[in-house]
N, C-alpha and C positions, 0 to 999 in steps of 0.2 A: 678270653677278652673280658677284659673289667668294662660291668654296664656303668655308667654316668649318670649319674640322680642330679635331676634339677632343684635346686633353690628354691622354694618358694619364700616371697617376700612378704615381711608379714608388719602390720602395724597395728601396735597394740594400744590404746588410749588408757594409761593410767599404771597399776601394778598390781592388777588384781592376783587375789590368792593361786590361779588357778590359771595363769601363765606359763610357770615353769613347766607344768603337765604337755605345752602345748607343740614340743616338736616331738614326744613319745606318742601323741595322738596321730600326727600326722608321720610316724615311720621317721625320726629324726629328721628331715627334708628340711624344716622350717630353720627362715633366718629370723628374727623378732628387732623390732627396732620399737623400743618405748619413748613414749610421748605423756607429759604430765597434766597437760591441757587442750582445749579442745581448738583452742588461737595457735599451739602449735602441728596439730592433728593434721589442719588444714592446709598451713604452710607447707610440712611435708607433703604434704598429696600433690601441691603445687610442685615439689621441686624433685620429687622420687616417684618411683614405677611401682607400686605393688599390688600384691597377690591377692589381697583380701586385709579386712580391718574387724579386730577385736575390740569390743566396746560393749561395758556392761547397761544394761537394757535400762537402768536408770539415766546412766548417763548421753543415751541412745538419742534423746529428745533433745537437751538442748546443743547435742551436735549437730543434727538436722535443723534444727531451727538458726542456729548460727551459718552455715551453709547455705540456705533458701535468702538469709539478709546479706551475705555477702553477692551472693548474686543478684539480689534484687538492688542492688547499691554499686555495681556494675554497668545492669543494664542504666539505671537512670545519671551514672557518669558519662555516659556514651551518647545519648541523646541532644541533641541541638540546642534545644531551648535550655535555659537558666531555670533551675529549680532550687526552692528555698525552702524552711521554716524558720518563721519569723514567731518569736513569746511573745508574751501578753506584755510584755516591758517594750515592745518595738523592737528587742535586740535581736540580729538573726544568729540562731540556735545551729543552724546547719543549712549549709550549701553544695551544690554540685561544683564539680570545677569549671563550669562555663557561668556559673553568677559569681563564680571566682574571682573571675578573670575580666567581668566588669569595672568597670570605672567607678571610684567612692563616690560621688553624686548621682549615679543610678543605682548605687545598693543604697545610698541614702531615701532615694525616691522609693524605692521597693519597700522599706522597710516602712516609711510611713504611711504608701496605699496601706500596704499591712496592720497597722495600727488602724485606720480607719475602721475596715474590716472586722477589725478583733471588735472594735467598739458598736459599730452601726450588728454586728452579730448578738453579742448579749444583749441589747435592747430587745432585740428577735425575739429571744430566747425568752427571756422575762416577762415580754408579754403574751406568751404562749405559741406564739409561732412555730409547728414545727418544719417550717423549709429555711434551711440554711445555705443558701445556694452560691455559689461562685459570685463575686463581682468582678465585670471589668474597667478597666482604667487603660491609657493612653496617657504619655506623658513625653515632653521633650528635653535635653536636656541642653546646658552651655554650648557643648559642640556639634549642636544640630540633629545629633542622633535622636530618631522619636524611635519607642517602643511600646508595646502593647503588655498587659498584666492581666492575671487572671487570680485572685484572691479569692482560695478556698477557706471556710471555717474547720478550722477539725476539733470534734468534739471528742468526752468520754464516754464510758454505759450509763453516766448519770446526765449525757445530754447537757452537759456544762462544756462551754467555749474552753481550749486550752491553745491552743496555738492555730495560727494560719500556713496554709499552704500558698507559694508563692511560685505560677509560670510565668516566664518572663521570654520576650522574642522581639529580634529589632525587624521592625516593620519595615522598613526599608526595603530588604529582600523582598516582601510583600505587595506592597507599594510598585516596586518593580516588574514585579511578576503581572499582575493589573495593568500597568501600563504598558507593559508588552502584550496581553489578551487583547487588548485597546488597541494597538496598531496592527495585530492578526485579524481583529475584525473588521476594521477600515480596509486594510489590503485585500481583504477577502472580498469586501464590497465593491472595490476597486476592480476588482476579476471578473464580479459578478456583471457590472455598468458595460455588457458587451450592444447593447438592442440601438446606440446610439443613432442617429439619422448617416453620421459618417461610420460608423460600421455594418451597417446597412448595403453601402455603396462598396464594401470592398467584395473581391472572392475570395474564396473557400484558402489558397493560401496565404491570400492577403492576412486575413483573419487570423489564422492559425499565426502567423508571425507575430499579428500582433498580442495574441494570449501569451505567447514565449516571453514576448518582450516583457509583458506584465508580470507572469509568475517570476520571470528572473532578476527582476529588478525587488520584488515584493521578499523572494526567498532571500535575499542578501539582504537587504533592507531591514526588514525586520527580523527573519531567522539568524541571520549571517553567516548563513551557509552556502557556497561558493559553487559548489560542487555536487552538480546534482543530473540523475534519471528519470522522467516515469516515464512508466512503461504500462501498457493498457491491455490487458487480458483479452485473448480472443477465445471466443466460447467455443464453437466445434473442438479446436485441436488443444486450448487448454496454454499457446502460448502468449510467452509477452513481449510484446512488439514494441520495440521504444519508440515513443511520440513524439518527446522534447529533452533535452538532454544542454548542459552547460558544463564545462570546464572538464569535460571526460575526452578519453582518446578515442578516438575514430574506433579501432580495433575492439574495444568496450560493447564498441553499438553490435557489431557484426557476432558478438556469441547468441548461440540460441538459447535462451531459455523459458522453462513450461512451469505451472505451479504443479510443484512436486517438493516431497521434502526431503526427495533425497538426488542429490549430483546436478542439482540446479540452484546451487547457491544460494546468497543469504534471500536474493528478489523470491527464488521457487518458494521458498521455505516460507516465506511471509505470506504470500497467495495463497499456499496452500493450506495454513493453518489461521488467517485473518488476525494476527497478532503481530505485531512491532517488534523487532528486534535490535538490540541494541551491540555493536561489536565494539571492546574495546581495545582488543588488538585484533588485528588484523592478519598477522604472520603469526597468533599460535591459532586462528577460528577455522577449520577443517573447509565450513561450510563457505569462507570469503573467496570470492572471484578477482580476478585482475581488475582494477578499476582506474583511478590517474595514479599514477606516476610517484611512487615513494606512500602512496595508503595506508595508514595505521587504523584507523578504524571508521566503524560508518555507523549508521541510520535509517533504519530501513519501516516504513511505516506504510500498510495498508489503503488503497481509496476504496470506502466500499460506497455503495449507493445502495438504496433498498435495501441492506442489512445481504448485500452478496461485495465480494471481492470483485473487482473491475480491474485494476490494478496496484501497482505499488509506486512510491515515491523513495527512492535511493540517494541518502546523502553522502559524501564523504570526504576524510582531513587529514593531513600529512600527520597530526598528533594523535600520540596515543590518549584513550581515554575522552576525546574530547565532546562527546556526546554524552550527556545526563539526561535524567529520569525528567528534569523540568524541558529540555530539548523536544524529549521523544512526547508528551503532551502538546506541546505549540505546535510539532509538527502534525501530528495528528489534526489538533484543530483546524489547521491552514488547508489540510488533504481533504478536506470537507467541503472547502472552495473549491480547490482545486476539481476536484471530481464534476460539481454543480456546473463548473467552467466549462468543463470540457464535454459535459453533456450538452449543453446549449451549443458548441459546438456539433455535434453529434458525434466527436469524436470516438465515442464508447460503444457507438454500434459498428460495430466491426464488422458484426453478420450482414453480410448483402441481401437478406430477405425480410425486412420488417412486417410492420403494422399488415400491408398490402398481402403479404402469405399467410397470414394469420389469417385474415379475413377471406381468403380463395377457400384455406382449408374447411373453413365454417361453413361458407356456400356450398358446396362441393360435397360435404358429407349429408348435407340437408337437402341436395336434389339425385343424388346417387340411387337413392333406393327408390323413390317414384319414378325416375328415370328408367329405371330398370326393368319397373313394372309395366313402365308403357310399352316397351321393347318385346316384353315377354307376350304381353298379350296381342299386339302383332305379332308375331311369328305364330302364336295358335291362331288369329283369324284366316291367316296367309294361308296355311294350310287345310284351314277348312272350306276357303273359297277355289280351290282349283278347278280352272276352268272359266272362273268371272277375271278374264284378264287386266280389266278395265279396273274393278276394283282392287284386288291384288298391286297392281300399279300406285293406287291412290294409295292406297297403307303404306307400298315402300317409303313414298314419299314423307310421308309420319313418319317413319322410323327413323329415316334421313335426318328429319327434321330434330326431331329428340336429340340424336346425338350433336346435332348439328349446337343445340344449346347447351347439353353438358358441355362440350369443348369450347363452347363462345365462353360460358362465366370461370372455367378454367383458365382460359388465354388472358380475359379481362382482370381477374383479380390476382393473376401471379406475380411474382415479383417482378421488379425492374431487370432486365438486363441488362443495363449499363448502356443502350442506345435505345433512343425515345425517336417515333417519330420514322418509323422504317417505310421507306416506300414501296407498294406493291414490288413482287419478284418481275410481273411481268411489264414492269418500268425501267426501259434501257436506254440511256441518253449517253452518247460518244460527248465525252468533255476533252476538249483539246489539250486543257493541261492533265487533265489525269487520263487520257486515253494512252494507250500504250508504256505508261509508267510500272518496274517492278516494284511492287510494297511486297513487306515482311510484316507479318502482322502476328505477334507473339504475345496469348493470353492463356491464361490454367482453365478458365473458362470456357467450355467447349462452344455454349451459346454465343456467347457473346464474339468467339472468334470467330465461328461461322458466318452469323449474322454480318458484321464486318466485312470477312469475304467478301460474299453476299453481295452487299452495297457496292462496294465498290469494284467488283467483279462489272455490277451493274453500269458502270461508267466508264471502262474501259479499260482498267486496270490488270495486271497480271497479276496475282496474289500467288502469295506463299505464305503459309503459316505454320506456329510452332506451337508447343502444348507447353513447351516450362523453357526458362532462360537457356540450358544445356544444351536443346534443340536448337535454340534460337540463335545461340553465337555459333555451331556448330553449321546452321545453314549461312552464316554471313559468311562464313571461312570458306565453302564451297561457290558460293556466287555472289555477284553485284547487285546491289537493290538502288532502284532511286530514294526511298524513303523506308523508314524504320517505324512502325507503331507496337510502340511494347509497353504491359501492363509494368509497375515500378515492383510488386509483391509476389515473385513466384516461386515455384520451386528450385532448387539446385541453385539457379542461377538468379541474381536480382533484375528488376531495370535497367538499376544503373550499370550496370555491369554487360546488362546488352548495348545499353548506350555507348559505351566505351571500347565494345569491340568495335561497335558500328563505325565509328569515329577511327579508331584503329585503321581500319578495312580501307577507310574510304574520308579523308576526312571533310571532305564537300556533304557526303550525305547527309541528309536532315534528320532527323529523332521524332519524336513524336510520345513521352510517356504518358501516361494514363493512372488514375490511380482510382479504387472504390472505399476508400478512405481518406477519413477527413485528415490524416496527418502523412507527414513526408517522413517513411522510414527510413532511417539513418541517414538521414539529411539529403537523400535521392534528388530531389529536384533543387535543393540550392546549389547542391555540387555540378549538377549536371548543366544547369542554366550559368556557371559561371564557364564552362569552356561550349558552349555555343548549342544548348538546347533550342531546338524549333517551341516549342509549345506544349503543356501538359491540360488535360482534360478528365474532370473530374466526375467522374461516375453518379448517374448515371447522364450523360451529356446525350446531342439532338446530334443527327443527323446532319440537318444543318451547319450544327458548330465544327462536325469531324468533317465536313468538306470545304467547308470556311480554312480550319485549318491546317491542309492536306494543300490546297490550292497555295494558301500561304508559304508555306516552306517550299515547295517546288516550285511556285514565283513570287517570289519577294516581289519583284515589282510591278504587280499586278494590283 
């Protein structure tokens, strides 16, 4: 078998002596292709593949040196703004192709900032000055267009004026950009204006609607972006629970996702690394999820508070590419409000143990060890007095007592459970409309469902309960209930989803959702109160109000 020897491609600048030598050197292998100059050295490399380039070490230099200008004369073709050199005659010397591409009355105007420049510069100079620093100008022209200038002096090694450097940018874009900051701050402000005397008087969903109503009017208004999610970080488990959402498909809201960077899409990926991401398509981005209907690309920008991830804000447009770099900034800014908004809501504390557990923990660890020690040293007095029954007695009582306090400021400073106001257990009142009634009472919270029971156990009630929505439509299926109390956020199974078997099952039965957050997950309670919700109750609610209305739904006309 005959081996194959590969070609090398060879480019050789010039015809030096010592060419010919150059495919014996290399095992004959070599093809040579000569070049007379270093303007065509270059073209070639542009338009051919090769191996390596021969060039004699003199002429080594100004092949690199023309190389580094043709690049540097690339990148400043590519560039936005209008770049000039303007002589010491006014004439300009050379331009990029965006001062090109100017109109003759603003190269006329360039060139005589320029000339100022050249002039107000050697005065400089002459009188010893040595800073020759930029001037700016502003100038309008016939057809309205203003732009902004930036006149550099360029000197020689002898510090003598030779030409100006001339940046040029129409302000406009600028101009624009400012007067959009200008309306993100106004709207921002607008989000902020929640303390009113009339929002004051709304509740907790009142309220919440009406921030909707503000960021979606604010996000189209000024963003003009149509299309949009955030969704609020919950801390223990790490997911994101959409809060407020416009122009997306129901189905949208219902995926789970966690801040993760990997199989939780573009939202995990932004949470989880606190950067903006920008898609501009949509069907080649590994990382995009379903979102409305024909999506080509989105928006995806961080809320953080206190320098931590809270949630994210998801925009997105049937067009490809339609989100830029100046986008993903506004949006950014406006997710600033937005955040502040929704803290004043409270809607970012997700955790049901605030300030309150914070403050248990702090007491609690500061009376633990004195506590302890009092206990200890009864149990050695106890034992040294047997036989003083009387006082043995009196110590127990102390001991009693001791514990009796560690558990008062435990009980007193723990968090809320979501019913305020519980009446002694051994308070039992027969209520005629809720004596003999069956409730379902279905919450992930073991407390708070007991307790529940509990009460209304205490009124006459038959209670049944569930620990996650799965149990909970699972026990509709097996029996009749008169009334339905089920949290909106559970496991397996939603609220609203208990709601809807309940209604199924039975459709006279009443509902009753509950929520320990300040927002309606995937629109739980509008959906449910448009086909015949009894009532929802906002965590942590009274006593009072869950039999206000419990009484309510099971007699409307009372």
């Amino acid at each position: 078998m005959t081996q194959q020897t590969t070609q090398l491609q060879v480019l050789v600048l010039g015809h030096p002596e010592w060419s010919d030598d150059v495919p014996r050197w290399l095992g004959e292998t070599a093809t040579l292709h000569h070049v007379d100059t270093v303007e065509q050295a270059l073209e070639s490399l542009q338009t051919g593949s090769f191996d390596t380039i021969l060039v004699r070490a003199t002429d080594f230099a100004s092949f690199q040196g023309l190389h580094v200008t043709r690049q540097a004369a690339a990148i400043i073709d590519s560039v936005s703004q209008a770049i000039g050199i303007v002589g010491k005659s006014g004439v300009l010397d050379w331009a990029n192709p965006k001062l090109l591409s100017l109109p003759d009355d603003v190269r006329d105007r360039i060139c005589t900032h320029a000339l100022e420049t050249f002039s107000w510069a050697q005065d400089q100079s002459q009188t010893g000055s040595p800073d020759l620093r930029g001037r700016r100008f502003t100038f309008t022209v016939a057809s309205g267009q203003s732009f902004a200038m930036m006149a550099t002096p360029v000197t020689d090694l002898h510090n003598r004026v030779t030409e100006v450097a001339a940046v040029v940018w129409d302000t406009a874009n600028t101009s624009g950009l400012q007067e959009k900051i200008d309306a993100i701050d106004e709207a921002g402000r607008e989000l902020l204006s929640l303390d009113s005397a009339q929002f004051a008087r709304l509740d907790a969903q009142e309220r919440l609607a009406l921030l909707e109503q503000k960021i979606l009017r604010c996000t189209r208004d000024v963003l003009h972006f149509d299309n949009f999610e955030i969704r609020v970080l919950e801390k223990d488990s790490g997911r994101l629970e959409l809060a407020l959402c416009a122009g997306m498909p129901a189905e949208a809201g219902q995926i789970e996702l966690y801040a993760s960077t990997k199989d939780n899409g573009i939202c995990g990926y932004v949470a989880a690394r606190q950067r903006s991401y920008i898609c501009p398509d949509a069907q080649a981005d590994k990382r995009y999820l379903r979102g409305i209907e024909g999506a080509l690309s989105s928006l995806t920008v961080p809320l953080v508070f206190q320098g931590k991830v809270v949630g994210v804000a998801n925009y997105e447009n049937a067009k490809l590419a339609a989100f830029t770099e100046d986008d993903r900034q506004f949006a950014e800014i406006f997710a600033r409000y937005v955040v502040l908004a929704l803290h004043l809501l409270e809607l970012l504390a997700t955790e049901r143990h605030t300030t309150t557990g914070r403050v248990g923990d702090d007491v609690l660890s500061g009376i633990t060890a004195p506590v302890n020690d009092i206990l200890t040293d009864i149990e050695t007095l106890v034992e040294d007095y047997i036989g003083h029954d009387d006082l043995r007695h009196r110590l127990r009582t102390v001991s009693e007592n001791a514990v009796k306090i560690r558990e008062t400021v435990k009980e007193l400073t723990s968090p809320q459970i979501g019913l305020v106001g519980i009446p002694s257990r051994r308070t039992k009142k027969r209520d005629p409309v809720l004596a003999g009634k069956r409730v379902l009472v279905a919450d992930d919270e073991a407390m708070l469902r007991d307790t529940v029971r509990d009460v209304l156990t205490g009124y006459g009630c038959r209670v049944c309960t569930a620990e996650d929505g799965s149990v909970a439509i699972g026990r509709l299926a097996d029996q009749a209930f008169d009334l339905v109390i089920s949290d909106i956020r559970m496991p397996l199974k939603s609220g609203y989803e208990v709601f809807a078997a309940a209604k199924e099952a039975n459709p006279n039965t009443p509902v009753i959702l509950t929520t320990g957050f300040g927002y309606d997950p995937n629109h739980s309670i509008i959906r449910a109160r448009r086909e015949g919700l009894a009532a929802v109750l906002f965590k942590p609610f009274k006593v009072d109000q869950l039999l206000n209305e419990i009484r309510n739904a099971l007699d409307p006309a009372s």
